[in-house]
PDB file of N, CA, C and O in Angstrom:
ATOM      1  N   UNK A   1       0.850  -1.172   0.000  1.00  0.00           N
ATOM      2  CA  UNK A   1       0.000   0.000   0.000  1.00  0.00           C
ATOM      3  C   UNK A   1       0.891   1.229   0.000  1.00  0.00           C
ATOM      4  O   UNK A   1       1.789   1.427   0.819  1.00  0.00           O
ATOM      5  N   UNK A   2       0.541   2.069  -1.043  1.00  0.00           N
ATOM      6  CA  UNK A   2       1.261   3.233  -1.446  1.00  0.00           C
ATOM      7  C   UNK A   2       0.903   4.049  -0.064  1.00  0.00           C
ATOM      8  O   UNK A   2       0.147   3.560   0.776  1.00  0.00           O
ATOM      9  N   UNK A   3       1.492   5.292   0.087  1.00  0.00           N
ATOM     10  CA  UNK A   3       1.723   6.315   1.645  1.00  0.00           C
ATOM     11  C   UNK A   3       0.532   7.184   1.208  1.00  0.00           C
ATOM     12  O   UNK A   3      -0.395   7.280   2.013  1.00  0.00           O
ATOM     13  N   UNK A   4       0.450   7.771   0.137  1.00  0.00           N
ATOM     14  CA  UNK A   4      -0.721   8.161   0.106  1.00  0.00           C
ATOM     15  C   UNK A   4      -2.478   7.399   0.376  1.00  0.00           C
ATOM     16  O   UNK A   4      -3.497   7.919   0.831  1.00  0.00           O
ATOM     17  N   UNK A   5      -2.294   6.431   0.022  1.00  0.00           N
ATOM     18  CA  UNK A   5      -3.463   5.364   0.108  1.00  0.00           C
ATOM     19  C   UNK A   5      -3.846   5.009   1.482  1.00  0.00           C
ATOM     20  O   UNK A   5      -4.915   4.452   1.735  1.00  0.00           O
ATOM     21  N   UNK A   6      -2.978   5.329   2.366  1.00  0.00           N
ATOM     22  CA  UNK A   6      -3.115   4.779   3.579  1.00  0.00           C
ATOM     23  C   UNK A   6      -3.958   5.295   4.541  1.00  0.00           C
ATOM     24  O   UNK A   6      -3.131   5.566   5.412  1.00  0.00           O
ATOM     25  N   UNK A   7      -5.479   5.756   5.178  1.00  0.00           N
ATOM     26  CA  UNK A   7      -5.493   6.303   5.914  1.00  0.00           C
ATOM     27  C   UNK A   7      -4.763   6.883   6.663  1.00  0.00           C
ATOM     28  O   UNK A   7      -3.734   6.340   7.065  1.00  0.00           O
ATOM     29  N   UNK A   8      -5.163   8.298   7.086  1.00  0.00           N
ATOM     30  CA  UNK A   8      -4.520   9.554   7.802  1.00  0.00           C
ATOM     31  C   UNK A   8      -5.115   8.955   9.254  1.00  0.00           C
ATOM     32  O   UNK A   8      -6.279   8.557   9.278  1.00  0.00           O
ATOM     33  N   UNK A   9      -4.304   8.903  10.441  1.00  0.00           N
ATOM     34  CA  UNK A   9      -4.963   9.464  11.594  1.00  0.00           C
ATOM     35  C   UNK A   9      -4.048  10.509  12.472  1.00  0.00           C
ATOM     36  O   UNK A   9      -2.844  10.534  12.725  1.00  0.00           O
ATOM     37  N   UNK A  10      -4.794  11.086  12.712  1.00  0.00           N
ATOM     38  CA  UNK A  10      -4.208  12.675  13.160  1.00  0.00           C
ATOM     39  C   UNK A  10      -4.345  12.280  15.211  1.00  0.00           C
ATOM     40  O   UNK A  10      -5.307  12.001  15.926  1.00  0.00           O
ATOM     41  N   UNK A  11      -3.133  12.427  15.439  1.00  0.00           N
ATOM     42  CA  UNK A  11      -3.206  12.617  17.299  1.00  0.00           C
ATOM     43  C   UNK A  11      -3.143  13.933  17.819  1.00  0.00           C
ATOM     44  O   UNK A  11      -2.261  14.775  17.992  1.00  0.00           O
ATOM     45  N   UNK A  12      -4.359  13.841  18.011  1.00  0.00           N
ATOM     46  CA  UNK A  12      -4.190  15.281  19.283  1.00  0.00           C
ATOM     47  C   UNK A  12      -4.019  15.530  20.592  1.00  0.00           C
ATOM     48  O   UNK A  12      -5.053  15.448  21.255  1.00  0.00           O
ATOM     49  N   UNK A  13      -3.125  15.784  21.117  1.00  0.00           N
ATOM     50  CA  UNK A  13      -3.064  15.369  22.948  1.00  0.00           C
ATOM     51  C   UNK A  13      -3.896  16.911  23.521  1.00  0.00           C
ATOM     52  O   UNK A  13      -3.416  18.042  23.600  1.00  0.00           O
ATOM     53  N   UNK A  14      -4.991  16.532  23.788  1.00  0.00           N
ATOM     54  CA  UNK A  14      -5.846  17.120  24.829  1.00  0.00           C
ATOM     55  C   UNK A  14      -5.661  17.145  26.484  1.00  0.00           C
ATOM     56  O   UNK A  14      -5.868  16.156  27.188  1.00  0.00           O
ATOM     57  N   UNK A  15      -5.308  18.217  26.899  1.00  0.00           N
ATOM     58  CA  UNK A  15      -5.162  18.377  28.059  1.00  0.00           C
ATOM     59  C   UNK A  15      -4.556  17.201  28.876  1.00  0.00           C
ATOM     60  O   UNK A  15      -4.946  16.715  29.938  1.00  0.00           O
ATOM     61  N   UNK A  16      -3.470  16.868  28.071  1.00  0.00           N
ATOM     62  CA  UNK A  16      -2.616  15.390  28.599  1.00  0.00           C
ATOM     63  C   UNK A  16      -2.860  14.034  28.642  1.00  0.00           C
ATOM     64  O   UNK A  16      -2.290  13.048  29.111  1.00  0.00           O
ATOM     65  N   UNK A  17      -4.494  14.400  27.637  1.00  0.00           N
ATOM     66  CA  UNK A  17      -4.385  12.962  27.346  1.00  0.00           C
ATOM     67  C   UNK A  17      -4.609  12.957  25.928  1.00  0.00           C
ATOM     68  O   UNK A  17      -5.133  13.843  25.253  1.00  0.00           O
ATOM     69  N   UNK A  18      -4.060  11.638  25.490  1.00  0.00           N
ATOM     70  CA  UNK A  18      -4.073  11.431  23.693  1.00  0.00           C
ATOM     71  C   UNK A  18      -5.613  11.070  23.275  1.00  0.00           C
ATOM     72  O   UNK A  18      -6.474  10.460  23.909  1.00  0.00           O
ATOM     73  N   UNK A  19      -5.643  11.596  22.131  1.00  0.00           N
ATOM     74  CA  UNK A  19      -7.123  11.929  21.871  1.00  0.00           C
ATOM     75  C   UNK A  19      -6.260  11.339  20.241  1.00  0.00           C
ATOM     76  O   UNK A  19      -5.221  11.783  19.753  1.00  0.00           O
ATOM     77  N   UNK A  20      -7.280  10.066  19.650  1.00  0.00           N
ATOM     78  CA  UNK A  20      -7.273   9.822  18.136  1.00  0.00           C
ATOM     79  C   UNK A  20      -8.499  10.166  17.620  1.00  0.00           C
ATOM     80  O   UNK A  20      -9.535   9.981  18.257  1.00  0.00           O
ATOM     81  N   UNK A  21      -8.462  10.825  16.123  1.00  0.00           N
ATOM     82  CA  UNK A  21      -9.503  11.069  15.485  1.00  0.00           C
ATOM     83  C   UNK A  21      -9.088  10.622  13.903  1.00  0.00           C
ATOM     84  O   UNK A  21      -8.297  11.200  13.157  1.00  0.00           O
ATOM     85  N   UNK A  22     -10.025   9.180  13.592  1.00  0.00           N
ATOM     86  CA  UNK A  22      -9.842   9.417  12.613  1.00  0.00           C
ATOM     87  C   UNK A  22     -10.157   9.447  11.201  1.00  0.00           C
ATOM     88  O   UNK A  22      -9.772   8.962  10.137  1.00  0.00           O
ATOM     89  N   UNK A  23     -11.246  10.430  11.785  1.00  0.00           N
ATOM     90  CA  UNK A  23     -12.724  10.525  10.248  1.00  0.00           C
ATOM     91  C   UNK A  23     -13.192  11.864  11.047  1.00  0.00           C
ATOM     92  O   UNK A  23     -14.287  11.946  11.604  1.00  0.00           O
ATOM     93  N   UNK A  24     -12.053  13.082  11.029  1.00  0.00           N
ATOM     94  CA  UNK A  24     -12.562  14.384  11.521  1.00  0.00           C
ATOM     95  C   UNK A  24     -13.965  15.045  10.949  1.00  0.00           C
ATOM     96  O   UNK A  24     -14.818  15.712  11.534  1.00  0.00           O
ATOM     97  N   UNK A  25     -13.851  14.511   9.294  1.00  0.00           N
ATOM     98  CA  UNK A  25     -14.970  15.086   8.275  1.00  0.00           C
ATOM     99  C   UNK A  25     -16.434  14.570   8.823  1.00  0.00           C
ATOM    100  O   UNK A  25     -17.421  15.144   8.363  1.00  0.00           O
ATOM    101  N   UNK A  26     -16.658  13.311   9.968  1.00  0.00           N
ATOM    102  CA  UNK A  26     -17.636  13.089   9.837  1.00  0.00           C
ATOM    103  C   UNK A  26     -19.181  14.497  10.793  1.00  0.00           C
ATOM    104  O   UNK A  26     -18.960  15.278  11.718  1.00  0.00           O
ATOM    105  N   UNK A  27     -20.112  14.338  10.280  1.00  0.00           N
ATOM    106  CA  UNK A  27     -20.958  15.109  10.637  1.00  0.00           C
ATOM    107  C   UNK A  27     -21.350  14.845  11.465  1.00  0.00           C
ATOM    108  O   UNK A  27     -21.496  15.842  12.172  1.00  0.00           O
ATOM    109  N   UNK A  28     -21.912  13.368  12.247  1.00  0.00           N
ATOM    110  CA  UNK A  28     -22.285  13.093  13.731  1.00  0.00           C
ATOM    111  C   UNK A  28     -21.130  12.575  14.430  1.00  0.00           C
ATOM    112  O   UNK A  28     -20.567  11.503  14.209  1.00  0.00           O
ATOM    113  N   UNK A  29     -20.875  13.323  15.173  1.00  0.00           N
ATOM    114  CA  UNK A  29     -19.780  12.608  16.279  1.00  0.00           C
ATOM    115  C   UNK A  29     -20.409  11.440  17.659  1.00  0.00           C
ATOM    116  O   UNK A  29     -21.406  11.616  18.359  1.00  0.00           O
ATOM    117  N   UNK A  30     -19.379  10.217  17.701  1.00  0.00           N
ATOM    118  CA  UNK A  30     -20.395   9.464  18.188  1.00  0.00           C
ATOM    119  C   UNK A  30     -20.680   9.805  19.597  1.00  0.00           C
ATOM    120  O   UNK A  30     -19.630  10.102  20.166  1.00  0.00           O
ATOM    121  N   UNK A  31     -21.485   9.857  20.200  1.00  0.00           N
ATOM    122  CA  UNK A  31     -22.203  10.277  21.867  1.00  0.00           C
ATOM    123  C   UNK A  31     -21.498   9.321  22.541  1.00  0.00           C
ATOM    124  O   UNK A  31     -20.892   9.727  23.532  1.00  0.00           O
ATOM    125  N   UNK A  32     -21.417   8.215  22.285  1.00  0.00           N
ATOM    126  CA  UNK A  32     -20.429   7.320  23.018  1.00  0.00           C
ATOM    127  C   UNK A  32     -19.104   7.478  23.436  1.00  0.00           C
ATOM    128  O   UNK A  32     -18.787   6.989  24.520  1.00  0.00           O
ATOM    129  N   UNK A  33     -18.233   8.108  22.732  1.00  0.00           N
ATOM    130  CA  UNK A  33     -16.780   7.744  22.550  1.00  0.00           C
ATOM    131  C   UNK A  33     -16.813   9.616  22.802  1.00  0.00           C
ATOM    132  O   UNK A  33     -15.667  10.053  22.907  1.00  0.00           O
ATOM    133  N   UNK A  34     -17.851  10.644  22.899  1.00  0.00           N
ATOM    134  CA  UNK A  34     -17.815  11.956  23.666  1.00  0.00           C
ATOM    135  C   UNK A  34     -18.060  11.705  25.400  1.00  0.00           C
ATOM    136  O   UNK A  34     -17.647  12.366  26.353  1.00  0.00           O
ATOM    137  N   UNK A  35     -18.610  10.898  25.366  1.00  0.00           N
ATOM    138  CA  UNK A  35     -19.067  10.357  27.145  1.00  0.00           C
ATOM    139  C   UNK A  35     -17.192   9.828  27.547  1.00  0.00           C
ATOM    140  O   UNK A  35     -16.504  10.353  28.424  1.00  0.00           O
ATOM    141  N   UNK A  36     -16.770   8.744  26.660  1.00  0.00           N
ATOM    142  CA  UNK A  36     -16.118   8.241  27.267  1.00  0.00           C
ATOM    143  C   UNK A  36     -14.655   9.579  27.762  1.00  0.00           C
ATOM    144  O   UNK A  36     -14.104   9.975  28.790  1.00  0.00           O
ATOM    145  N   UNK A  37     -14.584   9.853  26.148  1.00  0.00           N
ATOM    146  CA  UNK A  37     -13.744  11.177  26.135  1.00  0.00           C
ATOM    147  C   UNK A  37     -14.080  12.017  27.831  1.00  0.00           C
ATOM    148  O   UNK A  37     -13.264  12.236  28.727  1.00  0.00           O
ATOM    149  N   UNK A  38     -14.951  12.205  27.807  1.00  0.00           N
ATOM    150  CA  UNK A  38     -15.615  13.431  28.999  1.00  0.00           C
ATOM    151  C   UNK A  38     -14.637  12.739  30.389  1.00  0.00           C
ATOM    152  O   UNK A  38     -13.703  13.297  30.966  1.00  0.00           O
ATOM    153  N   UNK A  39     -15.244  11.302  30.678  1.00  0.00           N
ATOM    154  CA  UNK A  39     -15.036  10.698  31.770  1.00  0.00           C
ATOM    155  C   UNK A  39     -13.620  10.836  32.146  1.00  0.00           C
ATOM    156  O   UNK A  39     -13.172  11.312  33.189  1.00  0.00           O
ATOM    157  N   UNK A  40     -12.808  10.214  30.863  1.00  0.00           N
ATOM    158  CA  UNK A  40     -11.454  10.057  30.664  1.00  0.00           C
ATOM    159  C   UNK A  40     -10.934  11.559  31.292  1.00  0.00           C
ATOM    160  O   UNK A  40     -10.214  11.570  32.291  1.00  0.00           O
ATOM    161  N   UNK A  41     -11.371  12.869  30.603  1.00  0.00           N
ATOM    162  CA  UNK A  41     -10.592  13.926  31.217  1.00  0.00           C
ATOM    163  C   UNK A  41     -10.579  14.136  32.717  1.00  0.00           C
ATOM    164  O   UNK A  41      -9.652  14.409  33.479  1.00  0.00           O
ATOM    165  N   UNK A  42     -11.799  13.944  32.913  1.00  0.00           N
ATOM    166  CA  UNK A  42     -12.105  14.159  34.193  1.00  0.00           C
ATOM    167  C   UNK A  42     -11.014  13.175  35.313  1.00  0.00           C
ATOM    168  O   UNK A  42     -10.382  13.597  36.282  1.00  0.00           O
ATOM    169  N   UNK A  43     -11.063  12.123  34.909  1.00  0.00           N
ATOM    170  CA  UNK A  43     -10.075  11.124  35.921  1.00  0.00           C
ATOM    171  C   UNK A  43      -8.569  11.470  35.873  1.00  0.00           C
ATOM    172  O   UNK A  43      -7.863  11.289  36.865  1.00  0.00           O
ATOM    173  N   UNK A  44      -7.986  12.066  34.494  1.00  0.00           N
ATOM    174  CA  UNK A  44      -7.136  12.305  34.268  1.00  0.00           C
ATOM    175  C   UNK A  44      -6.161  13.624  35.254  1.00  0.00           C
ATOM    176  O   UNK A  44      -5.037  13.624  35.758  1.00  0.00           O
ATOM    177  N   UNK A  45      -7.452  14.798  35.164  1.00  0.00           N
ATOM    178  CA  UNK A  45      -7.099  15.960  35.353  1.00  0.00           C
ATOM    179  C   UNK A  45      -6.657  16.099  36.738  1.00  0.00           C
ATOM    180  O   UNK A  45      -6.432  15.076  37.385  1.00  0.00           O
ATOM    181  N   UNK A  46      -6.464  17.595  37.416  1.00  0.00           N
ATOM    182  CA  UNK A  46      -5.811  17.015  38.493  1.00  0.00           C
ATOM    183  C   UNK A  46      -6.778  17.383  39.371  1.00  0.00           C
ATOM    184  O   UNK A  46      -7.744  18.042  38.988  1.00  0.00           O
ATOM    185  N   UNK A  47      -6.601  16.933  40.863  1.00  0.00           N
ATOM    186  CA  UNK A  47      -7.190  17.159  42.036  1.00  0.00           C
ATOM    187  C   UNK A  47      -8.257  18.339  42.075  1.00  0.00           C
ATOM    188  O   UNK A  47      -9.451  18.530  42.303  1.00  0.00           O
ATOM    189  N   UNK A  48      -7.242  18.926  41.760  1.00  0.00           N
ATOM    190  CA  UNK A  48      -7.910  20.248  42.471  1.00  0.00           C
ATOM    191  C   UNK A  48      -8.884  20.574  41.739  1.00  0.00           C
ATOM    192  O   UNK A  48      -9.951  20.874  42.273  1.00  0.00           O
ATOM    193  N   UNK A  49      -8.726  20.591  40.215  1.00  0.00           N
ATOM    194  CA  UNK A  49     -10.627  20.652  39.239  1.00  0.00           C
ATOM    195  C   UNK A  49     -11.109  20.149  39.192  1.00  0.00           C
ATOM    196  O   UNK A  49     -12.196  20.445  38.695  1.00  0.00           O
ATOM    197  N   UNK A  50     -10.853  18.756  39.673  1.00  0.00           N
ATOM    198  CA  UNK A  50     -11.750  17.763  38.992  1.00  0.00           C
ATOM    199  C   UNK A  50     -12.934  17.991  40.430  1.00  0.00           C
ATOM    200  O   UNK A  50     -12.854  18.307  41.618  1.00  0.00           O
ATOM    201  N   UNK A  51     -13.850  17.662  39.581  1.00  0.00           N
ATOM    202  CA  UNK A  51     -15.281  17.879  40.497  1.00  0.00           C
ATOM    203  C   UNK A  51     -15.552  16.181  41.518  1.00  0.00           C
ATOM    204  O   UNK A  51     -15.965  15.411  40.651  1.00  0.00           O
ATOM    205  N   UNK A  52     -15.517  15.760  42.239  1.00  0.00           N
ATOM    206  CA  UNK A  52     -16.305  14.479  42.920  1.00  0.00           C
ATOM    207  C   UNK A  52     -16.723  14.121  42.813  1.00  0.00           C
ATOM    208  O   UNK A  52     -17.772  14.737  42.624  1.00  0.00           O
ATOM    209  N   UNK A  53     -16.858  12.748  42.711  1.00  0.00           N
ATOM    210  CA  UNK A  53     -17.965  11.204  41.615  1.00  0.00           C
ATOM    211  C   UNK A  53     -19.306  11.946  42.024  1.00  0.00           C
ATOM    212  O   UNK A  53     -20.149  12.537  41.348  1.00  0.00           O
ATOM    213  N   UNK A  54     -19.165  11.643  43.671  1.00  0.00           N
ATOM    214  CA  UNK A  54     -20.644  12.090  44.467  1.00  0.00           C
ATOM    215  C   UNK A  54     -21.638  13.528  43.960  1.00  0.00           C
ATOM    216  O   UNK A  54     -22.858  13.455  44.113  1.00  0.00           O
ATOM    217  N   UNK A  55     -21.047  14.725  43.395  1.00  0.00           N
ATOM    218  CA  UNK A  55     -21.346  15.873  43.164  1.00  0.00           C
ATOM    219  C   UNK A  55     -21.645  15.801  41.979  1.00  0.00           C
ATOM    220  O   UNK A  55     -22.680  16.381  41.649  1.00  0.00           O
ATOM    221  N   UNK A  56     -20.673  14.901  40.678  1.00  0.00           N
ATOM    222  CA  UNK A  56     -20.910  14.652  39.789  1.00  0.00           C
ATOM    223  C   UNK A  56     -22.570  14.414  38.721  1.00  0.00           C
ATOM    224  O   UNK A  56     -23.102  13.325  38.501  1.00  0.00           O
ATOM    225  N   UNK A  57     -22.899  15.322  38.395  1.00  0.00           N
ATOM    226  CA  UNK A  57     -24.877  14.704  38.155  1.00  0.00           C
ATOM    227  C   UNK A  57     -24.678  13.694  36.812  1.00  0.00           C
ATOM    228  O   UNK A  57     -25.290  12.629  36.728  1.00  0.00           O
ATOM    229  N   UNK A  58     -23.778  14.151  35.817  1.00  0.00           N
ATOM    230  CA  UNK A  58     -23.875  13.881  34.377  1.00  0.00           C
ATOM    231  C   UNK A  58     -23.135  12.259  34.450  1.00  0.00           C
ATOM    232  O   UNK A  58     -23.411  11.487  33.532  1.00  0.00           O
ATOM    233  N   UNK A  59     -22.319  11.850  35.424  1.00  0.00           N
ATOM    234  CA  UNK A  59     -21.522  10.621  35.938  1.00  0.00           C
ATOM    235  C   UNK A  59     -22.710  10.063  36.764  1.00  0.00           C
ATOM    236  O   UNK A  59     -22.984   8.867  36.655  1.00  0.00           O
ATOM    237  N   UNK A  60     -23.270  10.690  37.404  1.00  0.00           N
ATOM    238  CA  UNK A  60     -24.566   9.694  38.488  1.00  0.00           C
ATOM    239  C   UNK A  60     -25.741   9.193  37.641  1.00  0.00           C
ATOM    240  O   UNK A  60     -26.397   8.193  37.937  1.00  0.00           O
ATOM    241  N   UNK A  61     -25.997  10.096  36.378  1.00  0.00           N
ATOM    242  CA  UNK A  61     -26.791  10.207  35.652  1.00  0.00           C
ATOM    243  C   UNK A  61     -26.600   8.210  34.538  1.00  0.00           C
ATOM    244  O   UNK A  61     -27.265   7.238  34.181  1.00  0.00           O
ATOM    245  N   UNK A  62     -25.457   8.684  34.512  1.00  0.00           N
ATOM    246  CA  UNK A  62     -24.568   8.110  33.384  1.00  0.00           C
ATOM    247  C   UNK A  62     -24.608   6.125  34.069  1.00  0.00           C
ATOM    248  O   UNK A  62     -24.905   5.036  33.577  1.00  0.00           O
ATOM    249  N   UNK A  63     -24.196   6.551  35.201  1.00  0.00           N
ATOM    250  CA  UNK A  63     -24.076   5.318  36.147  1.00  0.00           C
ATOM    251  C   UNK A  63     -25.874   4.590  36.131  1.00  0.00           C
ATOM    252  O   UNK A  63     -26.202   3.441  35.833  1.00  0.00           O
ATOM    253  N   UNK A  64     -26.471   5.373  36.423  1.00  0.00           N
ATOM    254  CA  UNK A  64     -27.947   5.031  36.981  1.00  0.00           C
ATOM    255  C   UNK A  64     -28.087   4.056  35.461  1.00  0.00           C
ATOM    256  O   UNK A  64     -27.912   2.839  35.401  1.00  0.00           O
ATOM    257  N   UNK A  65     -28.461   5.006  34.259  1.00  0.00           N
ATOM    258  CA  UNK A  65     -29.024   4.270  33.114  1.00  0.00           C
ATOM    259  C   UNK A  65     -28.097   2.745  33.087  1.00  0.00           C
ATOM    260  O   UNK A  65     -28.610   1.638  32.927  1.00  0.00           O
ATOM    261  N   UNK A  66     -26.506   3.035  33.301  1.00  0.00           N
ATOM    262  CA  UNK A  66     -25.901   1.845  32.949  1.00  0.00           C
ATOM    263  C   UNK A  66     -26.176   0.527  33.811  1.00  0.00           C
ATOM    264  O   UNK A  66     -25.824  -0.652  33.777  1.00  0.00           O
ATOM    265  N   UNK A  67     -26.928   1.280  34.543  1.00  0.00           N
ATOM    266  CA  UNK A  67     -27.355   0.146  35.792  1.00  0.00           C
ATOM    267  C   UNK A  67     -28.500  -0.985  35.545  1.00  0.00           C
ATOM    268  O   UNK A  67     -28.548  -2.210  35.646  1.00  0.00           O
ATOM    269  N   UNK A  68     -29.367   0.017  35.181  1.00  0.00           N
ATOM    270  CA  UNK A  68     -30.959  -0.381  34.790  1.00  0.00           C
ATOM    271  C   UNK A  68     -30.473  -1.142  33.449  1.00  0.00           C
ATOM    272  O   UNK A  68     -31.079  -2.202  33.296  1.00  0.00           O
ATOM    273  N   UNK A  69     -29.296  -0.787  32.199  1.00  0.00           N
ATOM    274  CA  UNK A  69     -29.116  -1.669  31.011  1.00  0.00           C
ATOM    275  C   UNK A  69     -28.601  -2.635  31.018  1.00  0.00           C
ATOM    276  O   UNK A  69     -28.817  -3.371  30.055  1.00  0.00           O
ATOM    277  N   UNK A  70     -27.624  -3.133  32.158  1.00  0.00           N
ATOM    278  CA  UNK A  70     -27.056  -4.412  32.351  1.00  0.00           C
ATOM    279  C   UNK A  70     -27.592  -5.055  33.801  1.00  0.00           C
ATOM    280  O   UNK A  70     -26.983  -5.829  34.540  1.00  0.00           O
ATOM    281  N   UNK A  71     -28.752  -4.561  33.945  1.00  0.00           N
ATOM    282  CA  UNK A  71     -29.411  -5.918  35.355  1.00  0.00           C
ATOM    283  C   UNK A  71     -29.061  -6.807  35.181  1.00  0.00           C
ATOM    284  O   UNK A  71     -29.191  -7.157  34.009  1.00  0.00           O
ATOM    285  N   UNK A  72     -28.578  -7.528  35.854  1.00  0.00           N
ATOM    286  CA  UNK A  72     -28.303  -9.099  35.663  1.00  0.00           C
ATOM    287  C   UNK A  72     -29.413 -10.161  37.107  1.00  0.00           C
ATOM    288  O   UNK A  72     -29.246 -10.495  38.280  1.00  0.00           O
ATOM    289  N   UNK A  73     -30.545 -10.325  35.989  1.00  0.00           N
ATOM    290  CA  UNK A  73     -31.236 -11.377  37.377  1.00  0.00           C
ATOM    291  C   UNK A  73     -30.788 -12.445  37.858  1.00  0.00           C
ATOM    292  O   UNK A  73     -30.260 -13.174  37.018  1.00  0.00           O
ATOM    293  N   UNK A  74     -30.802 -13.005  39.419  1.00  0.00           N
ATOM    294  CA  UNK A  74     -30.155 -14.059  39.705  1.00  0.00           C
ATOM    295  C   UNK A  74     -30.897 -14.756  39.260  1.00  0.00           C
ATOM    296  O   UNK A  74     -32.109 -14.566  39.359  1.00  0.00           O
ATOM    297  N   UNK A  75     -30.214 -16.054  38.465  1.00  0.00           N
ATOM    298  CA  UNK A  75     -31.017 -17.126  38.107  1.00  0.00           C
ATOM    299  C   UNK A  75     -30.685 -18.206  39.011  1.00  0.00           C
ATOM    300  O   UNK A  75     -31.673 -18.938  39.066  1.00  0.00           O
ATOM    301  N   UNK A  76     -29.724 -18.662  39.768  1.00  0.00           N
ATOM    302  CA  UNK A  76     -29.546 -19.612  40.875  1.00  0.00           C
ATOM    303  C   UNK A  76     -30.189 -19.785  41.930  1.00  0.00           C
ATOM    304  O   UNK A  76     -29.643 -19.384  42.958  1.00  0.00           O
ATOM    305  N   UNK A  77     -31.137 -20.233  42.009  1.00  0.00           N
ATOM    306  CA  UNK A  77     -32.392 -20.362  43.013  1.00  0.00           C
ATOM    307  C   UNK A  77     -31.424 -21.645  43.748  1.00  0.00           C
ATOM    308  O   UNK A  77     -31.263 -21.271  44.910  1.00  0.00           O
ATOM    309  N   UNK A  78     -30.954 -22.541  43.620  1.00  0.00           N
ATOM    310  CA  UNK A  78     -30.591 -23.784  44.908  1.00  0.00           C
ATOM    311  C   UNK A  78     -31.417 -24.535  44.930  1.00  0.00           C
ATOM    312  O   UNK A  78     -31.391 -25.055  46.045  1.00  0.00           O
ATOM    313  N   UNK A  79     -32.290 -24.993  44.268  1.00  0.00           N
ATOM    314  CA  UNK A  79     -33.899 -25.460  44.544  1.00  0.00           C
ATOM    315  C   UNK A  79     -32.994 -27.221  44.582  1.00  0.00           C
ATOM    316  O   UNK A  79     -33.397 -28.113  45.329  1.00  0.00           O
ATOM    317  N   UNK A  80     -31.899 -27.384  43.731  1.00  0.00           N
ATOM    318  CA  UNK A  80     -31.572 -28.725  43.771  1.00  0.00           C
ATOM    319  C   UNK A  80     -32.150 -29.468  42.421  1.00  0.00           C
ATOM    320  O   UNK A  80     -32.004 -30.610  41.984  1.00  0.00           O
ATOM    321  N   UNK A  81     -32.685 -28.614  42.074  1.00  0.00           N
ATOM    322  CA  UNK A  81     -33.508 -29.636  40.770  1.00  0.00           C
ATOM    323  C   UNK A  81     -32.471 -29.491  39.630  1.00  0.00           C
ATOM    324  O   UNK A  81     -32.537 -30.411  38.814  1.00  0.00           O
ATOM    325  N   UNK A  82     -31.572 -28.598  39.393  1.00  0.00           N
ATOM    326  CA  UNK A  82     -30.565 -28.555  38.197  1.00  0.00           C
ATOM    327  C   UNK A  82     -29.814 -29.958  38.938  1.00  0.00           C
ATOM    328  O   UNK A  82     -29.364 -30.231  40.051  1.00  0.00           O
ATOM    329  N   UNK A  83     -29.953 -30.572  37.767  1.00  0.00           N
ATOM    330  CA  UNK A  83     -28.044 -31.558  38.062  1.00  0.00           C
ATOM    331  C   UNK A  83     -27.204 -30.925  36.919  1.00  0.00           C
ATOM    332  O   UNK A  83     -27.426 -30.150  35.989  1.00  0.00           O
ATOM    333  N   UNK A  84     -26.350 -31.473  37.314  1.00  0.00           N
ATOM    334  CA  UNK A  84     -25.013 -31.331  36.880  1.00  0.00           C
ATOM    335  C   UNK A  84     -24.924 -32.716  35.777  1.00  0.00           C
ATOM    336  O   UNK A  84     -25.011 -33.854  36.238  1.00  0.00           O
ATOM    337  N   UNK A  85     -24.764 -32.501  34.451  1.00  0.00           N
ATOM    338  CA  UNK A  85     -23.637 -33.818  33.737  1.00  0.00           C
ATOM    339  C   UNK A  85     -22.468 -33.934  33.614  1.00  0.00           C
ATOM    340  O   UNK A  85     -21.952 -33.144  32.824  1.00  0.00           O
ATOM    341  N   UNK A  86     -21.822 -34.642  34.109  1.00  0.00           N
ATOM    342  CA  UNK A  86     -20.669 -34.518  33.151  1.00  0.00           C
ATOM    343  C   UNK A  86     -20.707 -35.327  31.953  1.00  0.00           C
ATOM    344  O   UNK A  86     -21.283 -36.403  31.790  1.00  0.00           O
ATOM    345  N   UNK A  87     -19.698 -34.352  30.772  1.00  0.00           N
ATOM    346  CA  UNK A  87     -19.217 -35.530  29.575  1.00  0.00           C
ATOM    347  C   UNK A  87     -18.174 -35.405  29.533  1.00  0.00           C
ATOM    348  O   UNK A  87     -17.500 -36.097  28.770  1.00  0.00           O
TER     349      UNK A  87
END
C-alpha cells in the first residue's frame, strides 16, 4: 500500500491525554466515545478541578441508566432440581 493510500490518523493530545480522530470530516460525532472522552478527562485531570464522583450529576446520571441496562437477574435459586452432567 502506497503512503498516500493509507489512511490519515491525526493525534491530538488534549489536556494530557491522547485523543485519536480518525474521520474528523464526519458530521455526527459518536455520543459514546464523547461520554467516554468526557469521563477520561475528568479522571485524568488534576485534584484540584476535577469535580467528585458524588457531586458529579452527568456521571450519576450516566451510572444510573448503565445500571438499569445491564441488570443481571439471579437465576440460581438452589432449589436442587438442576443436576449437573458430566461428559
Amino acid at each position: 500500500m502506497q503512503e498516500e493510500d493509507a489512511p490519515r490518523v491525526e493525534i491530538v493530545i488534549e489536556e494530557g491525554v491522547l485523543v485519536q480522530d480518525e474521520n474528523k470530516d464526519n458530521e455526527c460525532p459518536d455520543p459514546l466515545k464523547q461520554l467516554i472522552r468526557c469521563f477520561q478527562r475528568a479522571a485524568t485531570s488534576e485534584e484540584s478541578q476535577a469535580q467528585t464522583i458524588h457531586d458529579d450529576n452527568l456521571y450519576i446520571r450516566f451510572a444510573d441508566v448503565m445500571a438499569q441496562s445491564i441488570h443481571i437477574e439471579e437465576e440460581d435459586d438452589d432449589d436442587g432440581d438442576d443436576v449437573e452432567i458430566d461428559q
